[in-house]
Backbone as ProteinMPNN parsed JSONL, in Angstrom:
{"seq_chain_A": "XXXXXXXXXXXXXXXXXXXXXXXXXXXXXXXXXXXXXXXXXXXXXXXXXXXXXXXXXXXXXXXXXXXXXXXXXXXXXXXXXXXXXXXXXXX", "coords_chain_A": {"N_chain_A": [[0.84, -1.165, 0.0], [0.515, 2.108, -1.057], [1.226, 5.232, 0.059], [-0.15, 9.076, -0.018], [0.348, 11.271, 2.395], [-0.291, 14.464, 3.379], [-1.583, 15.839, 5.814], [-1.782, 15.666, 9.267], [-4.251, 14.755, 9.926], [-5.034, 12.539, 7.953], [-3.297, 10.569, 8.974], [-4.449, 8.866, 11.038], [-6.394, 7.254, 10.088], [-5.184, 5.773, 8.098], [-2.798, 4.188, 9.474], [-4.376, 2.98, 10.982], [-5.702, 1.346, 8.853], [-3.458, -0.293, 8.273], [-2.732, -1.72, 10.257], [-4.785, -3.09, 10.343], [-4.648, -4.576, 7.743], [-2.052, -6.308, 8.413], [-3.506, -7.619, 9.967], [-3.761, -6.948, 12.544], [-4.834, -6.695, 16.246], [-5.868, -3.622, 17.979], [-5.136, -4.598, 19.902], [-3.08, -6.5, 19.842], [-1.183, -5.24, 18.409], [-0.479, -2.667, 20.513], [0.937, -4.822, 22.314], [2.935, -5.742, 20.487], [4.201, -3.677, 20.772], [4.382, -2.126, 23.393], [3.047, -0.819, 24.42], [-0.363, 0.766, 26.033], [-3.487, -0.76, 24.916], [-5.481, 1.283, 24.835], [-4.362, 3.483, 24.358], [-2.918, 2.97, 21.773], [-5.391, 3.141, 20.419], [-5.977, 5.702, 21.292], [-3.874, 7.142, 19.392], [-4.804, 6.517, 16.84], [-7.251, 7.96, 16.842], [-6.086, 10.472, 17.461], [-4.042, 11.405, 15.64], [-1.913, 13.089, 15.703], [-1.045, 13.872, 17.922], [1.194, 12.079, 17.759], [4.724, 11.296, 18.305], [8.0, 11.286, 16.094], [9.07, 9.766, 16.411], [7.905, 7.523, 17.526], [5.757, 7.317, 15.63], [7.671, 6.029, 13.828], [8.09, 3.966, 15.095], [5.829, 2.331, 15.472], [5.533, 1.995, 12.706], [7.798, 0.171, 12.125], [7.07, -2.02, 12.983], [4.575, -2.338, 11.515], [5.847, -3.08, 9.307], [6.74, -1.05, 7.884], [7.549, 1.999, 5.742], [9.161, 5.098, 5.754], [9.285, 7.543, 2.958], [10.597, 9.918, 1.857], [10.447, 12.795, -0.53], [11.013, 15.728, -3.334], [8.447, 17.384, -3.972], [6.446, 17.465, -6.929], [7.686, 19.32, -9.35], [6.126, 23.294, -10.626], [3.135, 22.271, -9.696], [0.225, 23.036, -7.755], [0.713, 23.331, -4.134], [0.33, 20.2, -2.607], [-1.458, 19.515, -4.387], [-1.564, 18.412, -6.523], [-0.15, 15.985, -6.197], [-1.72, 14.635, -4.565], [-3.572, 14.082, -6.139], [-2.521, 12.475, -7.625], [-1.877, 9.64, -6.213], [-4.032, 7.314, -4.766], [-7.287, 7.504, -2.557], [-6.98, 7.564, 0.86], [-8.614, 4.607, 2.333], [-12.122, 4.891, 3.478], [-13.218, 4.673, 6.977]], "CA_chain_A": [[0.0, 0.0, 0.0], [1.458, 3.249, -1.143], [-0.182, 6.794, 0.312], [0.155, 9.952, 0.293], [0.16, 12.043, 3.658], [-0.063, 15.739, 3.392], [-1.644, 16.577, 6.348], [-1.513, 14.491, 10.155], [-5.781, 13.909, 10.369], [-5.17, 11.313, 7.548], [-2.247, 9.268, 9.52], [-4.898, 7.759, 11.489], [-7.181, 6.133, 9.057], [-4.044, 5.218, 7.155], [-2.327, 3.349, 10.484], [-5.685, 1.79, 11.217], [-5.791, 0.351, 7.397], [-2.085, -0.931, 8.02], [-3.047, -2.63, 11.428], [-5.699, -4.494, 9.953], [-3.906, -5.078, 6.344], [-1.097, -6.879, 8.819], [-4.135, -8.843, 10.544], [-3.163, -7.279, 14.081], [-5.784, -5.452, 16.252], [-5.272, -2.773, 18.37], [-4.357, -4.769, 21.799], [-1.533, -6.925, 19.223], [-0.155, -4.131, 18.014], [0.077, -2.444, 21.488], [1.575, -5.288, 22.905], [3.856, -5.462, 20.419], [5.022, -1.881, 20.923], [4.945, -2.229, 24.75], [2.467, 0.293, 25.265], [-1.47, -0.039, 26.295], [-4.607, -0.75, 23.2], [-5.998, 2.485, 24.31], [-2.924, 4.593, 23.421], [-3.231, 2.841, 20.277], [-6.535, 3.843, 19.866], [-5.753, 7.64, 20.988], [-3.281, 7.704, 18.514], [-5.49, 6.243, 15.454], [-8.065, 8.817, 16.429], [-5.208, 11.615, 16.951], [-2.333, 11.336, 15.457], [-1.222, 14.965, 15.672], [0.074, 14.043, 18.954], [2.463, 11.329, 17.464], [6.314, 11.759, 17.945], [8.264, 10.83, 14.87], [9.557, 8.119, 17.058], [6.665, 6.832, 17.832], [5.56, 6.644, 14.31], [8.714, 5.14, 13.414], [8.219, 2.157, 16.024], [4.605, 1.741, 14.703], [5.644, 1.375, 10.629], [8.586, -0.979, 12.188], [5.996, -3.364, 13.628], [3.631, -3.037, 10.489], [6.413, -3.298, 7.809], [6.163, -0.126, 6.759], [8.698, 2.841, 5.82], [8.638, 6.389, 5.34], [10.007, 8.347, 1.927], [10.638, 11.645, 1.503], [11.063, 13.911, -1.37], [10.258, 16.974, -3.636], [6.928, 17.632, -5.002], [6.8, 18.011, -8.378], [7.246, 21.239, -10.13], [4.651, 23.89, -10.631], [2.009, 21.534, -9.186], [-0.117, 23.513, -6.402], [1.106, 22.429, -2.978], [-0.595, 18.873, -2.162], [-3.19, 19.214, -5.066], [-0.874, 17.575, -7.853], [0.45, 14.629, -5.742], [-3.037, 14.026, -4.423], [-4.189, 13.748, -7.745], [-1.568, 11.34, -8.464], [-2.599, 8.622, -5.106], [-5.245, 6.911, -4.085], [-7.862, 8.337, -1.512], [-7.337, 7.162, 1.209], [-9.933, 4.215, 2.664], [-12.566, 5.969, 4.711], [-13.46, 4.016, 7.675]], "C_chain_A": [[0.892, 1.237, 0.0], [0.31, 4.541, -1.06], [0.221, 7.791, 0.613], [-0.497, 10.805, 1.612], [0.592, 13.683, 3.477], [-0.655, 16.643, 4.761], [-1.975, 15.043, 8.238], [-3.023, 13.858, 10.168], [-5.536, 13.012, 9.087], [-4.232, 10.207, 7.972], [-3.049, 8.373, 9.906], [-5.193, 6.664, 11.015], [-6.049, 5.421, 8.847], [-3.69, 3.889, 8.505], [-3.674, 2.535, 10.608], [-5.833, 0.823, 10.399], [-4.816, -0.51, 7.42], [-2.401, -1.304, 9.067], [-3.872, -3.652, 11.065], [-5.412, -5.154, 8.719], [-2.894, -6.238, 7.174], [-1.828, -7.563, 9.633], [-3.671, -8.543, 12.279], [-4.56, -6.347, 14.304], [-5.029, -4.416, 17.105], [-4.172, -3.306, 19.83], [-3.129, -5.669, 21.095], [-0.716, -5.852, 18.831], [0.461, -3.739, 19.695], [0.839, -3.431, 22.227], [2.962, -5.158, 22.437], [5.387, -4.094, 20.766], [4.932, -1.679, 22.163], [4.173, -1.173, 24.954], [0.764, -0.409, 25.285], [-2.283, 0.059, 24.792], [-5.061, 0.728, 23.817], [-5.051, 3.708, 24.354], [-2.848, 4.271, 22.289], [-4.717, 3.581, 19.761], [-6.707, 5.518, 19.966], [-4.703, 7.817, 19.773], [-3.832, 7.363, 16.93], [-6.041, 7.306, 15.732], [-7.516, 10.178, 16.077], [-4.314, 11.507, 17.083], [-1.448, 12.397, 15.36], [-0.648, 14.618, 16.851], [1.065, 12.781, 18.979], [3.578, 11.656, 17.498], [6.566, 11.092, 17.033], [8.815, 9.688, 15.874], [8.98, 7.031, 17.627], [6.18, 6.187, 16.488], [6.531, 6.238, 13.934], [8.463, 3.902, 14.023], [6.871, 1.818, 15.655], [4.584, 1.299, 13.331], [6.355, 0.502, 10.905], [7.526, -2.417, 12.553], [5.081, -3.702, 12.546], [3.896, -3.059, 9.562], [6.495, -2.119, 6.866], [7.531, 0.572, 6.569], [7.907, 4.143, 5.289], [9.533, 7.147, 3.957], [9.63, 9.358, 1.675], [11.367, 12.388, -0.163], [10.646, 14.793, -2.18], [9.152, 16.228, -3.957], [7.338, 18.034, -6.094], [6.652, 19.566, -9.03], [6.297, 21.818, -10.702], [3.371, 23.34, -10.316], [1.553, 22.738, -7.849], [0.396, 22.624, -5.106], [-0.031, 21.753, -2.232], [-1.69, 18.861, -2.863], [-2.797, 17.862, -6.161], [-0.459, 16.077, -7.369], [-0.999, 14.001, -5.024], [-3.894, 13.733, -5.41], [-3.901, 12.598, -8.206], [-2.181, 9.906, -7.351], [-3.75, 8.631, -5.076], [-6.025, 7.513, -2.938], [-7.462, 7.293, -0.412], [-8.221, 5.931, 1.512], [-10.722, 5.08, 3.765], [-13.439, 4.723, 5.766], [-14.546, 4.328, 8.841]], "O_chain_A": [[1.8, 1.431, 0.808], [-0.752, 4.8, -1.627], [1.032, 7.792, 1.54], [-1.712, 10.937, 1.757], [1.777, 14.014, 3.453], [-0.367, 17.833, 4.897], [-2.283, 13.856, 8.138], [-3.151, 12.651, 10.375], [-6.446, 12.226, 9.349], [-4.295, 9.085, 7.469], [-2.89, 7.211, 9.531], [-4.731, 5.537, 11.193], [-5.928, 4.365, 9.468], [-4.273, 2.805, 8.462], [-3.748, 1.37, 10.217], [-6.045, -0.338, 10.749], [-4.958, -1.533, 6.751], [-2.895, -1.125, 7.954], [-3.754, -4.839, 11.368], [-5.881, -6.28, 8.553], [-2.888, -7.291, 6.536], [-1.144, -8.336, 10.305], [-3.349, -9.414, 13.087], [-5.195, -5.669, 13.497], [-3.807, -4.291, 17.032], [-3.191, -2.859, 20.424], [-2.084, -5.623, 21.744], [0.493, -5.799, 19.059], [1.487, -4.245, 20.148], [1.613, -2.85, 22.989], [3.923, -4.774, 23.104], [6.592, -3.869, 20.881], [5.612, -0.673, 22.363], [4.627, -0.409, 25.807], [0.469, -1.52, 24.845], [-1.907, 0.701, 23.812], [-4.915, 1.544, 22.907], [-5.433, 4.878, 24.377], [-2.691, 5.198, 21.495], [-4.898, 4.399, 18.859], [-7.252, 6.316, 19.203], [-4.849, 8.88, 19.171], [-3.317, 7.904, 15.951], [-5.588, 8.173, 14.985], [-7.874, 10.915, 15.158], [-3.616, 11.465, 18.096], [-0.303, 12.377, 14.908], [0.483, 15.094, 16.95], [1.662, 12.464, 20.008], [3.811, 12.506, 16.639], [5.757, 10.212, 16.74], [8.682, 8.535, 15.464], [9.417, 5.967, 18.065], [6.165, 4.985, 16.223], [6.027, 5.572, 13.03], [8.641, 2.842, 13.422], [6.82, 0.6, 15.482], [3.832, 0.448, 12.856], [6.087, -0.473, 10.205], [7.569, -3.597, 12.205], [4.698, -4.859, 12.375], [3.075, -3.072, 8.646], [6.389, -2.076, 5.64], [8.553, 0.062, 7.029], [6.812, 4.324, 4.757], [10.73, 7.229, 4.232], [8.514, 9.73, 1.313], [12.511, 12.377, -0.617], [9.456, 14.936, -1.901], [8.923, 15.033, -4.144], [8.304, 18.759, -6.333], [5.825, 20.475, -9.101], [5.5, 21.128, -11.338], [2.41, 24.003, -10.706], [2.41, 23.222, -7.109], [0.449, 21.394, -5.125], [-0.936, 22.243, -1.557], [-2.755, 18.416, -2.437], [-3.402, 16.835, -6.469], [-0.466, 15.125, -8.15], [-1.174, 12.784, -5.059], [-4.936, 13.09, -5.284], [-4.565, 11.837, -8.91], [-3.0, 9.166, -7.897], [-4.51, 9.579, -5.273], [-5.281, 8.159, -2.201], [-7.601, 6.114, -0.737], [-9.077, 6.06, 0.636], [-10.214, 5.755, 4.659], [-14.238, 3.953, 5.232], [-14.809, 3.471, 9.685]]}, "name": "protein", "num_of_chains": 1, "seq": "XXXXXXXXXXXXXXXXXXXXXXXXXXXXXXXXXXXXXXXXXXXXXXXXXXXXXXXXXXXXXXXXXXXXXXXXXXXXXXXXXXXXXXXXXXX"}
């Protein structure tokens, strides 16, 4: 699954889709990651208060990675690359 993130209210959904794409729920995941299911579940609903190190140890557990780089030229900022990905699932 490849997605674009331009702004943090779609991390959740997204992490939620990749928890259940990897067949874990919320209390496997948290175990794995050593913290409780409803810290998982505050951070699906808000992920604005994610540290990047946090989301780093959550994509390690569900296989994931992060890539960075420009936007394409003269495209409006986040209209052109949202054009280009998939929506989201809405859950």
């Amino acid at each position: 699954m490849r997605q674009l993130l331009s702004v943090s209210s779609q991390l959740g959904p997204w992490i939620k889709a990749a928890r259940r794409e990897a067949g874990l729920s919320q209390e496997q995941l948290a175990s794995r990651l050593g913290i409780s299911q409803s810290r998982i579940s505050h951070m699906e609903l808000h992920p604005g208060t994610l540290s990047v190190e946090q989301l780093l140890s959550i994509f390690s557990v569900l296989g994931l990675e992060i890539m960075i780089g420009p936007k394409p030229s003269g495209a409006p900022p986040g209209l052109a690359l949202a054009a280009r990905e998939p929506a989201p699932p809405e859950w």
